[in-house]
PDB file of N, CA, C and O in Angstrom:
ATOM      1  N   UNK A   1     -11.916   9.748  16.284  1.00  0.00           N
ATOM      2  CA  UNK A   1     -10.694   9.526  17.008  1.00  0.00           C
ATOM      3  C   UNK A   1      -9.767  10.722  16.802  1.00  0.00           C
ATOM      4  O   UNK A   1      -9.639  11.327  15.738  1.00  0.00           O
ATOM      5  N   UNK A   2      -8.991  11.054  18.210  1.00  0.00           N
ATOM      6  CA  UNK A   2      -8.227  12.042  17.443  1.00  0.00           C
ATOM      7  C   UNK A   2      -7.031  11.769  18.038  1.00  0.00           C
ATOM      8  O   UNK A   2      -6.945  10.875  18.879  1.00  0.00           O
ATOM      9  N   UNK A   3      -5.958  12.531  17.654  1.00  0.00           N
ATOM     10  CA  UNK A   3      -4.369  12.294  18.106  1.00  0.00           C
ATOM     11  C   UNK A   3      -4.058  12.994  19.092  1.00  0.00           C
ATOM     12  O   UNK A   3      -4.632  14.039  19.399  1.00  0.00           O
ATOM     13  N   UNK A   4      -2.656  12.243  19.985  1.00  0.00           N
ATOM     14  CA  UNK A   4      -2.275  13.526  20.705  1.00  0.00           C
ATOM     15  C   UNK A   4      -0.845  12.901  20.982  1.00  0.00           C
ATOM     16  O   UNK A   4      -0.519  11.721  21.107  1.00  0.00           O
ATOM     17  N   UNK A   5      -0.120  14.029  21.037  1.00  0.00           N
ATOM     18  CA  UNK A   5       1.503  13.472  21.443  1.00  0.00           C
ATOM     19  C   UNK A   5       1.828  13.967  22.675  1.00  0.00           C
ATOM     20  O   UNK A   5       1.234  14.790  23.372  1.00  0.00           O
ATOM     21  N   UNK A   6       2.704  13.449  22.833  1.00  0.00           N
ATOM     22  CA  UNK A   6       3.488  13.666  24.837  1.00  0.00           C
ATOM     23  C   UNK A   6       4.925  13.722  24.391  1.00  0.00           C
ATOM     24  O   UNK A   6       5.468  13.128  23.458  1.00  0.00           O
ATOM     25  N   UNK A   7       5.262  14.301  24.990  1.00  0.00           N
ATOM     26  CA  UNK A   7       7.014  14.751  24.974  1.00  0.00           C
ATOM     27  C   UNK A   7       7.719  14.236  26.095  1.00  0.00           C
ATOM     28  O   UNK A   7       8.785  13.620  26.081  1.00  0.00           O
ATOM     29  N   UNK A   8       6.839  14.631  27.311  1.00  0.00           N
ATOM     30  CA  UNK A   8       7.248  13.991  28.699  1.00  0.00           C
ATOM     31  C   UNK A   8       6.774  13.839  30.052  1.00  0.00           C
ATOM     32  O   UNK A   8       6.330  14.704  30.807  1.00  0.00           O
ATOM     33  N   UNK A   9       6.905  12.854  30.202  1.00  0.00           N
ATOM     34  CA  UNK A   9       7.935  12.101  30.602  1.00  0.00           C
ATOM     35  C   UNK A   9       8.810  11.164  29.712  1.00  0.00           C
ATOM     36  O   UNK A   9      10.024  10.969  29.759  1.00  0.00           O
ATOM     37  N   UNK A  10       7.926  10.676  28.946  1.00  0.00           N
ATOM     38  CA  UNK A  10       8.798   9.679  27.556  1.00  0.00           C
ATOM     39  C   UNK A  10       7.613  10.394  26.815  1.00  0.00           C
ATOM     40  O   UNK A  10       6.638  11.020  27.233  1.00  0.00           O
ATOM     41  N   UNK A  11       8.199   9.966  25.166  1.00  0.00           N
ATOM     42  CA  UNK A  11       7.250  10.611  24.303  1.00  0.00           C
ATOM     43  C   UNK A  11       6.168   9.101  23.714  1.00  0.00           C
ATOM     44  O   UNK A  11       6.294   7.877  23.722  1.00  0.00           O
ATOM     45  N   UNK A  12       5.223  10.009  23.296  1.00  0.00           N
ATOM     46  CA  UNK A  12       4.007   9.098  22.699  1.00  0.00           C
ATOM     47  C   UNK A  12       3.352   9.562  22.197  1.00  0.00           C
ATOM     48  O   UNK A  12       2.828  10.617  22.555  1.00  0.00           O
ATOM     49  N   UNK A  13       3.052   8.781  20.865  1.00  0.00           N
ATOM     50  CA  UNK A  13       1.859   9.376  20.412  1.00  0.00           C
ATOM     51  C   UNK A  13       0.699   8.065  20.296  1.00  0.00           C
ATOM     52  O   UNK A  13       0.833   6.850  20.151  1.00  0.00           O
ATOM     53  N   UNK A  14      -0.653   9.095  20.459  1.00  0.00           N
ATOM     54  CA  UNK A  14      -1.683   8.138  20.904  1.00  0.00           C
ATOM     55  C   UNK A  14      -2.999   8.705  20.398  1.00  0.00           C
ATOM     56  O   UNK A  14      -3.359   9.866  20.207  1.00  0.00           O
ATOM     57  N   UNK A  15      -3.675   7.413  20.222  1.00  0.00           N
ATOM     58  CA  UNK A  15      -4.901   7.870  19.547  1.00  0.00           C
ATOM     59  C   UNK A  15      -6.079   7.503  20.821  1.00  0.00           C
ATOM     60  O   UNK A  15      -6.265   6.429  21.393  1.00  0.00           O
ATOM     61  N   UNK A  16      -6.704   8.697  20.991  1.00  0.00           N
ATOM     62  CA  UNK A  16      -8.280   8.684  22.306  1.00  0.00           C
ATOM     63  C   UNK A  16      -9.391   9.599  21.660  1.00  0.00           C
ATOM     64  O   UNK A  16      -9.451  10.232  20.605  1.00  0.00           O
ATOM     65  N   UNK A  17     -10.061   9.451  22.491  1.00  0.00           N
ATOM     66  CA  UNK A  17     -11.188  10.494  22.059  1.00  0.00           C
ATOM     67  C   UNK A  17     -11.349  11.671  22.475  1.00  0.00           C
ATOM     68  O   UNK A  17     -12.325  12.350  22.156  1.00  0.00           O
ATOM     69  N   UNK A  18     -10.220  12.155  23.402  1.00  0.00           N
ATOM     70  CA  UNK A  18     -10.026  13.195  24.467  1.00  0.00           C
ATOM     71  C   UNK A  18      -9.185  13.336  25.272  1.00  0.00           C
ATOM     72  O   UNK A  18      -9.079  12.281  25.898  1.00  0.00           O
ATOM     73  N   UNK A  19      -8.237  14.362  25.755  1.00  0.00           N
ATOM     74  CA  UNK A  19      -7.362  14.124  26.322  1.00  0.00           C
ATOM     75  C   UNK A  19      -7.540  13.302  27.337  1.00  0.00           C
ATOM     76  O   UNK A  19      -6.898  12.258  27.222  1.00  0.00           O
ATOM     77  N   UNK A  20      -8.529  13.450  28.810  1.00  0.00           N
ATOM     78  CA  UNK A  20      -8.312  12.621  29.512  1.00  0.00           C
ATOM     79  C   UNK A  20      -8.658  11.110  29.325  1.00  0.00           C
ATOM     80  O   UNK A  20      -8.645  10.290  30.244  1.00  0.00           O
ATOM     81  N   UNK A  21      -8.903  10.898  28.300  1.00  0.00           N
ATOM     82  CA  UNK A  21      -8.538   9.169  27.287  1.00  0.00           C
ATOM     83  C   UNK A  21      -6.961   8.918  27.311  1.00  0.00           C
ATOM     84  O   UNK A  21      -6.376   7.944  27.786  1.00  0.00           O
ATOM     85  N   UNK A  22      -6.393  10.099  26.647  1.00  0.00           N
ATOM     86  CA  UNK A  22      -5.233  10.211  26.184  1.00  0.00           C
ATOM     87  C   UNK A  22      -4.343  10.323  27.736  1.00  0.00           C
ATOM     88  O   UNK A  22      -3.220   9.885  27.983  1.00  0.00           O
ATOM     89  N   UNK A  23      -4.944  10.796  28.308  1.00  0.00           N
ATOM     90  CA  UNK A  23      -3.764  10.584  29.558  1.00  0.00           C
ATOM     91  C   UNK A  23      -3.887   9.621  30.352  1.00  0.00           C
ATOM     92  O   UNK A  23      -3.018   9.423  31.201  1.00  0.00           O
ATOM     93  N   UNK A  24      -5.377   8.538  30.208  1.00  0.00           N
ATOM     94  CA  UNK A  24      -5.458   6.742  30.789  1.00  0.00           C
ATOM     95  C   UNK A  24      -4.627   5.899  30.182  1.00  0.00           C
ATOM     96  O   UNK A  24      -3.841   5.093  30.680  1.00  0.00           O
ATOM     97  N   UNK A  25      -4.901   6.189  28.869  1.00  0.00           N
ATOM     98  CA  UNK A  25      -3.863   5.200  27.997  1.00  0.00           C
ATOM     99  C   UNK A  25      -2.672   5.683  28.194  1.00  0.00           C
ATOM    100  O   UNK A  25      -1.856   4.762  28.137  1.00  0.00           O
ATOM    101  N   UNK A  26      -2.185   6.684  28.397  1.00  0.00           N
ATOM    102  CA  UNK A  26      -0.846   7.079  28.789  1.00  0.00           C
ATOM    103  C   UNK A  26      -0.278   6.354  29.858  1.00  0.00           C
ATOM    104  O   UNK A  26       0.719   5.644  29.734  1.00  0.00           O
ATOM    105  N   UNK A  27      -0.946   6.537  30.979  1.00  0.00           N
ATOM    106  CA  UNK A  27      -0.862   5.839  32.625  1.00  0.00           C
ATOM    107  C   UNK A  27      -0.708   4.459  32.174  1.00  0.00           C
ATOM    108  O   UNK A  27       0.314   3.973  32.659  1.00  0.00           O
ATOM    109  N   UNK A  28      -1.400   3.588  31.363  1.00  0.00           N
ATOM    110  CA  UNK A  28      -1.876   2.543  31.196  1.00  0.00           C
ATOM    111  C   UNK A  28      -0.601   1.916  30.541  1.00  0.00           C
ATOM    112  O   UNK A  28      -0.111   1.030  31.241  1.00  0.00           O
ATOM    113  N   UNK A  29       0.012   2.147  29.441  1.00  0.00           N
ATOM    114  CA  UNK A  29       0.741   1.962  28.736  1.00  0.00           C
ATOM    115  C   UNK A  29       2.521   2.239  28.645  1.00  0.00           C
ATOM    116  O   UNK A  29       3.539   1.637  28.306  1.00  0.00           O
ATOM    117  N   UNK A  30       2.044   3.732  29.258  1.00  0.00           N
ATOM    118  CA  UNK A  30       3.911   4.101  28.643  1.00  0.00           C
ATOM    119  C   UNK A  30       4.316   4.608  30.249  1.00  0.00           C
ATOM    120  O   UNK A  30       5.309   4.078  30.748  1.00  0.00           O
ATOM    121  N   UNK A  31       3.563   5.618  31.049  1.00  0.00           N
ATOM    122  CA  UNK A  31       4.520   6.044  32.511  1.00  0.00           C
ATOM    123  C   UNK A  31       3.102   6.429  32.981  1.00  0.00           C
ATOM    124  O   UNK A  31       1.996   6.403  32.440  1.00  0.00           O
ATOM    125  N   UNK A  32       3.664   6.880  34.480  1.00  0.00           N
ATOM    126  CA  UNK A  32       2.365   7.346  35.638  1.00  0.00           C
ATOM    127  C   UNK A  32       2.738   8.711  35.651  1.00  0.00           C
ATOM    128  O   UNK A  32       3.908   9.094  35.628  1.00  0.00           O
ATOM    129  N   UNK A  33       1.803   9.401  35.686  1.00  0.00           N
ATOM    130  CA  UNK A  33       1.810  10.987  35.246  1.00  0.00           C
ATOM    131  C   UNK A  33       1.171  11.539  36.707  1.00  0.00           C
ATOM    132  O   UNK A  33       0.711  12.681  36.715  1.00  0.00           O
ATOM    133  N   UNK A  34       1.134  10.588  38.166  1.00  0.00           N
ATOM    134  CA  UNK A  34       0.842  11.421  39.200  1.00  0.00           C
ATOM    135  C   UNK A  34       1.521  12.384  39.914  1.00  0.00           C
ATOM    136  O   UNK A  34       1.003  12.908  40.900  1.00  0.00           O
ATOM    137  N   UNK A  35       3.087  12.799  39.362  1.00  0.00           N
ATOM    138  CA  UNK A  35       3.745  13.403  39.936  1.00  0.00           C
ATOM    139  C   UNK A  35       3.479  14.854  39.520  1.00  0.00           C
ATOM    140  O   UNK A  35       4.021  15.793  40.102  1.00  0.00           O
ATOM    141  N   UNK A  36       2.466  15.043  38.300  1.00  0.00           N
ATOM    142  CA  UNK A  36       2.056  15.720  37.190  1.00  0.00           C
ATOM    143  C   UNK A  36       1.413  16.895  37.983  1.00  0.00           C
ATOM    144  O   UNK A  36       0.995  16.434  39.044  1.00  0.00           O
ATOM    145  N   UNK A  37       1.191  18.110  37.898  1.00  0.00           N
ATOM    146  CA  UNK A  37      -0.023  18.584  38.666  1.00  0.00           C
ATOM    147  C   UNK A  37      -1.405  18.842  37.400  1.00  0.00           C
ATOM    148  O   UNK A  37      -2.568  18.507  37.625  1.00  0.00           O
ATOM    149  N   UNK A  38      -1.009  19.390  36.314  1.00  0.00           N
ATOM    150  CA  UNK A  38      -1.949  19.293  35.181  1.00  0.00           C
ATOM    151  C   UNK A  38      -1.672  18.852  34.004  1.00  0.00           C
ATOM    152  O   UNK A  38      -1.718  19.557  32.996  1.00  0.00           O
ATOM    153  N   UNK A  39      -1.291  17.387  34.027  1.00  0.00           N
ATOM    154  CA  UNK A  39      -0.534  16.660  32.901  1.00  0.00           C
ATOM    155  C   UNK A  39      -1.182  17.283  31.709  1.00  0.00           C
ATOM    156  O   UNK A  39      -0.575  17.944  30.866  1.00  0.00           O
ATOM    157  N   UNK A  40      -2.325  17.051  31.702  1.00  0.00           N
ATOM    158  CA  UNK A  40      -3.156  17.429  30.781  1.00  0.00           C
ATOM    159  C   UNK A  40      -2.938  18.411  29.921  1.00  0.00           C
ATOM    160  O   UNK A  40      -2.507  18.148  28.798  1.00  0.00           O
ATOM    161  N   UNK A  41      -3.275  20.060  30.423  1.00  0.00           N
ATOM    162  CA  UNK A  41      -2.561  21.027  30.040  1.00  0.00           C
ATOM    163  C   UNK A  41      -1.366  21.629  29.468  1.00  0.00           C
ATOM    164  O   UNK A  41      -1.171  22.491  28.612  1.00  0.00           O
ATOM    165  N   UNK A  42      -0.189  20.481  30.645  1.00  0.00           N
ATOM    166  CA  UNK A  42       1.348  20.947  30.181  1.00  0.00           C
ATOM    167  C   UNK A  42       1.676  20.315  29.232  1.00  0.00           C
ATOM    168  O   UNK A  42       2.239  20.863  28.284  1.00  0.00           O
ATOM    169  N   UNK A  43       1.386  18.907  29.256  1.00  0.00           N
ATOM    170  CA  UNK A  43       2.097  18.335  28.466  1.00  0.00           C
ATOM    171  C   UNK A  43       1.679  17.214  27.273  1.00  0.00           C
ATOM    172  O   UNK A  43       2.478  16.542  26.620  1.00  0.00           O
ATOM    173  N   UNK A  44      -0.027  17.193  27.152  1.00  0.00           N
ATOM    174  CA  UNK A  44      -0.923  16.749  26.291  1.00  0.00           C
ATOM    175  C   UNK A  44      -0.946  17.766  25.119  1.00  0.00           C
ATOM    176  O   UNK A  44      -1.171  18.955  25.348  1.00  0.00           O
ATOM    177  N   UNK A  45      -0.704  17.283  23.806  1.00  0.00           N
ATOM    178  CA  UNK A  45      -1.088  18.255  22.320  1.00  0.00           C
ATOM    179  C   UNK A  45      -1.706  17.610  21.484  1.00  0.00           C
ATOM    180  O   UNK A  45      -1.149  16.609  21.033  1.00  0.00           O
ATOM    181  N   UNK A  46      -3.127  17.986  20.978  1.00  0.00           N
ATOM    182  CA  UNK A  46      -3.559  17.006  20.288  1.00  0.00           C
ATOM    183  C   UNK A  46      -3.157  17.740  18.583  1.00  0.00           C
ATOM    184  O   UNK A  46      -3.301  18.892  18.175  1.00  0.00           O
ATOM    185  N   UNK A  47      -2.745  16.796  18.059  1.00  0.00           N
ATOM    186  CA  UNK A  47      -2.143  16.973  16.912  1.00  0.00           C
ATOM    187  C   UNK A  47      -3.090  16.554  15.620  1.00  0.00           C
ATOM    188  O   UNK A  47      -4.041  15.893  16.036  1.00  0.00           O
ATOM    189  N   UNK A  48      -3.125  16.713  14.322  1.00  0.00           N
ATOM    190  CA  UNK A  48      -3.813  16.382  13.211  1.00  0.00           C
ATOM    191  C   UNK A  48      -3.265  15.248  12.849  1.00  0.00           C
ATOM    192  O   UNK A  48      -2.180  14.733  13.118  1.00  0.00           O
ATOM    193  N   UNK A  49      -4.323  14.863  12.081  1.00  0.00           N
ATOM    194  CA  UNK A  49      -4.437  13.429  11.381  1.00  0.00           C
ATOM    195  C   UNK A  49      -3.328  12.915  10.734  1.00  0.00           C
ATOM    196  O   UNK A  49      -2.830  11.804  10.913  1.00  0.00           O
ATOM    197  N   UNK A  50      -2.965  13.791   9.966  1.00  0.00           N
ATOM    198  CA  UNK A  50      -2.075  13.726   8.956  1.00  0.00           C
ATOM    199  C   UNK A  50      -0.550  13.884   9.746  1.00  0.00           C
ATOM    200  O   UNK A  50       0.238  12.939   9.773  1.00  0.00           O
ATOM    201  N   UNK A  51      -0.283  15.057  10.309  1.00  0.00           N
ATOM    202  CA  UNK A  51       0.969  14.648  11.271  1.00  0.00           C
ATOM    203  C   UNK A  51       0.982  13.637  11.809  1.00  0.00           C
ATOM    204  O   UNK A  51       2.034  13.088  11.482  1.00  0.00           O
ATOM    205  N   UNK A  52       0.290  12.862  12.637  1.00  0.00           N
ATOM    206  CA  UNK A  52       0.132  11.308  13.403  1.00  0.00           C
ATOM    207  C   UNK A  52       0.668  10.707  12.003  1.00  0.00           C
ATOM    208  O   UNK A  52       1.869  10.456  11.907  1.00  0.00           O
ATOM    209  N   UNK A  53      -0.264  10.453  10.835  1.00  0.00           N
ATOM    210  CA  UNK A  53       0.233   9.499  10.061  1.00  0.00           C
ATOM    211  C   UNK A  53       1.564   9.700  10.180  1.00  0.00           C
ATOM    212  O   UNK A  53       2.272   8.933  10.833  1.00  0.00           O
ATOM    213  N   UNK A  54       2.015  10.737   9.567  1.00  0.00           N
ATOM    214  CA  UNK A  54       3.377  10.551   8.775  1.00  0.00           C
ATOM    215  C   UNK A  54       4.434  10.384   9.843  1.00  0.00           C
ATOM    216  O   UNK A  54       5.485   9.844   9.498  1.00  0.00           O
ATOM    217  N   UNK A  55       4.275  10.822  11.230  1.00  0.00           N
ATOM    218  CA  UNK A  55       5.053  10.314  12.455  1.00  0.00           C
ATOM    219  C   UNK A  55       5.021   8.630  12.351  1.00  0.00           C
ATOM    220  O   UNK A  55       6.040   7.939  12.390  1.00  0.00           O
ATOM    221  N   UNK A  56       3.546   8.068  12.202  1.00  0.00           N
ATOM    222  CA  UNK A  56       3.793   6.909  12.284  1.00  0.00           C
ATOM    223  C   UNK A  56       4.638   5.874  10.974  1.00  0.00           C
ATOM    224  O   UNK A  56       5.421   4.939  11.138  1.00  0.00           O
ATOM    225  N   UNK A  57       4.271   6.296  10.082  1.00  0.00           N
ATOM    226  CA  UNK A  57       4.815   6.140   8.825  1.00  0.00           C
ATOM    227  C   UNK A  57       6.522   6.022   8.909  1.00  0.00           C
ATOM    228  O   UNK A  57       7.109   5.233   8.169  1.00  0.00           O
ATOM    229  N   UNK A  58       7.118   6.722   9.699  1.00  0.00           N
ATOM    230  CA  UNK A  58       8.660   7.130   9.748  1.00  0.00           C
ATOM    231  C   UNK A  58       8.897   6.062  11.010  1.00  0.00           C
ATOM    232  O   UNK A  58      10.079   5.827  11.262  1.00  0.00           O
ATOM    233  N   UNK A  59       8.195   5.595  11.579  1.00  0.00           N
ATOM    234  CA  UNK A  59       8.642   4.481  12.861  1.00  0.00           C
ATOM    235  C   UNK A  59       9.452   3.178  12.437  1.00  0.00           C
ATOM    236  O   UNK A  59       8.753   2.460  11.722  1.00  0.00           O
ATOM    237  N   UNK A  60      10.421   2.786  12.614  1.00  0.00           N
ATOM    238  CA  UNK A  60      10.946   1.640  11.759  1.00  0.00           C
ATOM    239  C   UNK A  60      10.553   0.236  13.172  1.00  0.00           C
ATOM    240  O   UNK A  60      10.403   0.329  14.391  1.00  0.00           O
ATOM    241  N   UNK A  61      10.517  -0.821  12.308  1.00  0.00           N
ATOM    242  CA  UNK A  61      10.624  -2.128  12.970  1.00  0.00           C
ATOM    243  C   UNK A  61      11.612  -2.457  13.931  1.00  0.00           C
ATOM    244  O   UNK A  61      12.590  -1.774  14.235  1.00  0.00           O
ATOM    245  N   UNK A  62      11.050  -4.304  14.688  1.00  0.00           N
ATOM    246  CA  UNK A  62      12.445  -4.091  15.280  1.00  0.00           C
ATOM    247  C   UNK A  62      13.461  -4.840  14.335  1.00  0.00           C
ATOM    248  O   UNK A  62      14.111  -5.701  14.928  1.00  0.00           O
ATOM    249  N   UNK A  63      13.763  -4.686  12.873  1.00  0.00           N
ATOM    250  CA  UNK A  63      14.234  -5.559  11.987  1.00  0.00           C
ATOM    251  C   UNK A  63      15.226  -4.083  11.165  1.00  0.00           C
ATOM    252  O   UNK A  63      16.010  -4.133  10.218  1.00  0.00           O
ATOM    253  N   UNK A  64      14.680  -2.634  12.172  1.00  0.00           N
ATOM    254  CA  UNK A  64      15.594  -1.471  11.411  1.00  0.00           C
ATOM    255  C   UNK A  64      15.105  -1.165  10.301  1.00  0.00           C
ATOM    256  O   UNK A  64      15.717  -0.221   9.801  1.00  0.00           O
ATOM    257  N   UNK A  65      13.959  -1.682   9.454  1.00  0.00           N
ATOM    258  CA  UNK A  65      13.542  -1.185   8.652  1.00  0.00           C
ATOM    259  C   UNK A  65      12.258  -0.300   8.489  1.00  0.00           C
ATOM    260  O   UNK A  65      11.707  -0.152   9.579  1.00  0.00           O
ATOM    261  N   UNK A  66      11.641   0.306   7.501  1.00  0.00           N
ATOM    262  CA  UNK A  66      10.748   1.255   7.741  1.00  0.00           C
ATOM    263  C   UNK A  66       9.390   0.148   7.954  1.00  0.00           C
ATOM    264  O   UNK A  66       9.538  -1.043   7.683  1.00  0.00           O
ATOM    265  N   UNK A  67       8.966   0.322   8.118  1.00  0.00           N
ATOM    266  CA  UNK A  67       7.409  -0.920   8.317  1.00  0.00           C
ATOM    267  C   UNK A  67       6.714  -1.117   6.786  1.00  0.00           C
ATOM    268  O   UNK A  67       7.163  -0.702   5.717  1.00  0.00           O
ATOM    269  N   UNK A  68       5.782  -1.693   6.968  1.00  0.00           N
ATOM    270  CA  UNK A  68       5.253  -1.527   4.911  1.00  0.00           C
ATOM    271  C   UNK A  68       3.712  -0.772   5.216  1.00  0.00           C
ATOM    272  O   UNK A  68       3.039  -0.717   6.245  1.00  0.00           O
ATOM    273  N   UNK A  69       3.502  -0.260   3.924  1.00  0.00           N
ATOM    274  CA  UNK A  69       2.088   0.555   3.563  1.00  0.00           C
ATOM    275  C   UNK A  69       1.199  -0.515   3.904  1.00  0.00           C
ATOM    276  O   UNK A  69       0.078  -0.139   4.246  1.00  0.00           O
ATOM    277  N   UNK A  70       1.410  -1.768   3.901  1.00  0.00           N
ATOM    278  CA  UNK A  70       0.041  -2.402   4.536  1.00  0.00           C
ATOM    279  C   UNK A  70       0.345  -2.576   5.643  1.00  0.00           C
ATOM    280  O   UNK A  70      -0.235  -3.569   6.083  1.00  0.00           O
ATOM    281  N   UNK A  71       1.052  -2.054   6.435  1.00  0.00           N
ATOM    282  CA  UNK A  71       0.924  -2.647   7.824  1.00  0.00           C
ATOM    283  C   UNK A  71       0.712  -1.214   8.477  1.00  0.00           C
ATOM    284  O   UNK A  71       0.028  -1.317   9.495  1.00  0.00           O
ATOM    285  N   UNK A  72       0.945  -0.416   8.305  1.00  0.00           N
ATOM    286  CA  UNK A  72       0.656   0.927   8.692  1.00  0.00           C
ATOM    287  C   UNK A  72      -0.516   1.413   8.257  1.00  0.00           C
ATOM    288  O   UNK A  72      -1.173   1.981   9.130  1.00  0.00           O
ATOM    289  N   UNK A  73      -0.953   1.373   7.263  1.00  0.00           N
ATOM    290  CA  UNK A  73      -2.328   1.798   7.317  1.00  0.00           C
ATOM    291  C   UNK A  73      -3.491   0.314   7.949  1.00  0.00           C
ATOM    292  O   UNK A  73      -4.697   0.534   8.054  1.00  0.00           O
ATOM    293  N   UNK A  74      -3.067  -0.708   8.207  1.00  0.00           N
ATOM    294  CA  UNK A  74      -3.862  -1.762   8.801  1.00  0.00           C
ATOM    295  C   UNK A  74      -3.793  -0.987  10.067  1.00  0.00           C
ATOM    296  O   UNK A  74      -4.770  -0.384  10.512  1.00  0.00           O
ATOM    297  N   UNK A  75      -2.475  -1.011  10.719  1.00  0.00           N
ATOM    298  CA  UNK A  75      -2.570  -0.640  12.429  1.00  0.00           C
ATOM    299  C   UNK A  75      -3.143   1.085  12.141  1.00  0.00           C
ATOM    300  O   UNK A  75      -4.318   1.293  12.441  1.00  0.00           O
ATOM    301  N   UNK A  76      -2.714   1.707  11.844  1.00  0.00           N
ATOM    302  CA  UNK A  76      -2.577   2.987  11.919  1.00  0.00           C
ATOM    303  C   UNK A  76      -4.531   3.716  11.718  1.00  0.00           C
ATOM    304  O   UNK A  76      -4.863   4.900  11.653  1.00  0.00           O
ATOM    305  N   UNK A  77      -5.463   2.429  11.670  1.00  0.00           N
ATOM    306  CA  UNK A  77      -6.841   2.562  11.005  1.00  0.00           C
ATOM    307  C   UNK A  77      -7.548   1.856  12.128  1.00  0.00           C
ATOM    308  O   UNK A  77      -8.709   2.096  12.459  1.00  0.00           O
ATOM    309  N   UNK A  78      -6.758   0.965  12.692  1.00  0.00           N
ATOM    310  CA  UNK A  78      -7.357   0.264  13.528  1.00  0.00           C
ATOM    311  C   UNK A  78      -7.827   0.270  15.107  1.00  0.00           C
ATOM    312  O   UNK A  78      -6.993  -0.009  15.969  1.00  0.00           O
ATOM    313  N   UNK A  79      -8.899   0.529  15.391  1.00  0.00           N
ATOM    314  CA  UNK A  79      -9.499   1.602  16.587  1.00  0.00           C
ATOM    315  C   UNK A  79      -8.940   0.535  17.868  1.00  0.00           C
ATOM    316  O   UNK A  79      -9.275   0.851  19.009  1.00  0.00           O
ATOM    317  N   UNK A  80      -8.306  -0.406  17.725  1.00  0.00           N
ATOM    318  CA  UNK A  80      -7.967  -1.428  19.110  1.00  0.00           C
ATOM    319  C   UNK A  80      -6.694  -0.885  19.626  1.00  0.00           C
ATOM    320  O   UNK A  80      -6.275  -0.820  20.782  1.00  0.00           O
ATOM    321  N   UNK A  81      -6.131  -0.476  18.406  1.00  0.00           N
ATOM    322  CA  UNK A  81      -4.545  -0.609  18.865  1.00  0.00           C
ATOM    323  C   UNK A  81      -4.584   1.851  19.510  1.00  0.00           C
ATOM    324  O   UNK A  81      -4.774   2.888  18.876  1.00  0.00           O
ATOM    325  N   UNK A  82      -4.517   1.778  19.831  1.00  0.00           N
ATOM    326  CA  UNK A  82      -3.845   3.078  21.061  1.00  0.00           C
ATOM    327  C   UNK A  82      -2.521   3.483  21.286  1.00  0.00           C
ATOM    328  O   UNK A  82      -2.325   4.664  21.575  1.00  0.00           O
ATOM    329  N   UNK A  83      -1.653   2.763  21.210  1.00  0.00           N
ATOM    330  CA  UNK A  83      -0.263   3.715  21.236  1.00  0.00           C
ATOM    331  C   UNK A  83      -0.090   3.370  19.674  1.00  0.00           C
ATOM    332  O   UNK A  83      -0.370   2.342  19.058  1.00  0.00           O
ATOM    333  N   UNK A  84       0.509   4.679  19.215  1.00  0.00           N
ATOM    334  CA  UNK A  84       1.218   4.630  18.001  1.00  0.00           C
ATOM    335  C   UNK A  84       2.521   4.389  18.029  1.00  0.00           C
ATOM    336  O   UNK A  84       3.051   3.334  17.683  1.00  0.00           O
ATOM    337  N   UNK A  85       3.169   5.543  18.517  1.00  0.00           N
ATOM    338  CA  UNK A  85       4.524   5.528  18.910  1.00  0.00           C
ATOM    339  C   UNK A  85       4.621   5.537  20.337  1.00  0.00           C
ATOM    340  O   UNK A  85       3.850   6.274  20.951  1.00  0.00           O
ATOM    341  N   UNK A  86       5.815   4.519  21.244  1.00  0.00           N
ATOM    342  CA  UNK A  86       6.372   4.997  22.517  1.00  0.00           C
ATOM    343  C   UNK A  86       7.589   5.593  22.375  1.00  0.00           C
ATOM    344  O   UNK A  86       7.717   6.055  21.241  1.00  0.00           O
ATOM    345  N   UNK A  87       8.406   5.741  22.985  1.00  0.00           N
ATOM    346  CA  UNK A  87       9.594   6.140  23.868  1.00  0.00           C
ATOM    347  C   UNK A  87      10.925   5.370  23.352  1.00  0.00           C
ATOM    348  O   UNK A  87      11.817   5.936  23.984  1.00  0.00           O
ATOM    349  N   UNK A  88      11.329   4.716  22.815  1.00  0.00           N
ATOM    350  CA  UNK A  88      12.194   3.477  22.233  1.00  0.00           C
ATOM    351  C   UNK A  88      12.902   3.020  23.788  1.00  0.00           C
ATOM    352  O   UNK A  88      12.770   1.909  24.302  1.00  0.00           O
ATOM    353  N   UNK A  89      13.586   4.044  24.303  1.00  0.00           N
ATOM    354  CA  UNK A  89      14.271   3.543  26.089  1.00  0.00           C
ATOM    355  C   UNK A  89      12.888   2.797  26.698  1.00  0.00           C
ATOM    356  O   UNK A  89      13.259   2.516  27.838  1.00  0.00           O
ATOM    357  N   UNK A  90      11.700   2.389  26.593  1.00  0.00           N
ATOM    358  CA  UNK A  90      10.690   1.315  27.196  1.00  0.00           C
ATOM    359  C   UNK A  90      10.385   0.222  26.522  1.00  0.00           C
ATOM    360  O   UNK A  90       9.636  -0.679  26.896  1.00  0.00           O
ATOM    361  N   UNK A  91      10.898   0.292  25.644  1.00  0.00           N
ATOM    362  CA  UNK A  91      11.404  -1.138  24.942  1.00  0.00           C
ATOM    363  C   UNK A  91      11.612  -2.424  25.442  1.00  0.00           C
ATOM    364  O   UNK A  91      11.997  -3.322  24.694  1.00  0.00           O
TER     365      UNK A  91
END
């Protein structure tokens, strides 16, 4: 699995096997990227392991608090779940 973040249209980070994974689940999930001419290129970065974690790690609940070490490494391991982070304005 590998990572990749989006800046824009809203930001995300997301776990696929390839960008154009990463830009279905994008479509799928957070915005439609047909206005795009090479979404892919401009605005797909696939990022390391370890940056993803610690992005996800810093995401707080909707309770304002930071999330806990078992719940982040449960989701953050778990090949079902695909968006890590969205956009907070799609809320």
């Amino acid at each position: 699995m590998k990572f990749y973040e989006i800046h824009d249209p809203y930001y995300a980070l997301i776990k696929a096997k390839d960008e154009a994974d990463a830009e279905r689940i994008y479509n799928e999930y957070i915005s439609d990227t047909d206005d795009y001419e090479n979404f892919q290129d401009d605005e797909i970065r696939e990022v390391e392991r370890d940056y993803a974690l610690i992005m996800y790690s810093q995401v707080k609940g909707e309770d304002g608090e930071l999330m806990s070490y078992t719940y982040i490494s449960g989701t953050f391991n778990n090949p079902d779940i695909e968006v890590l982070i969205m956009d907070g304005s799609l809320l």
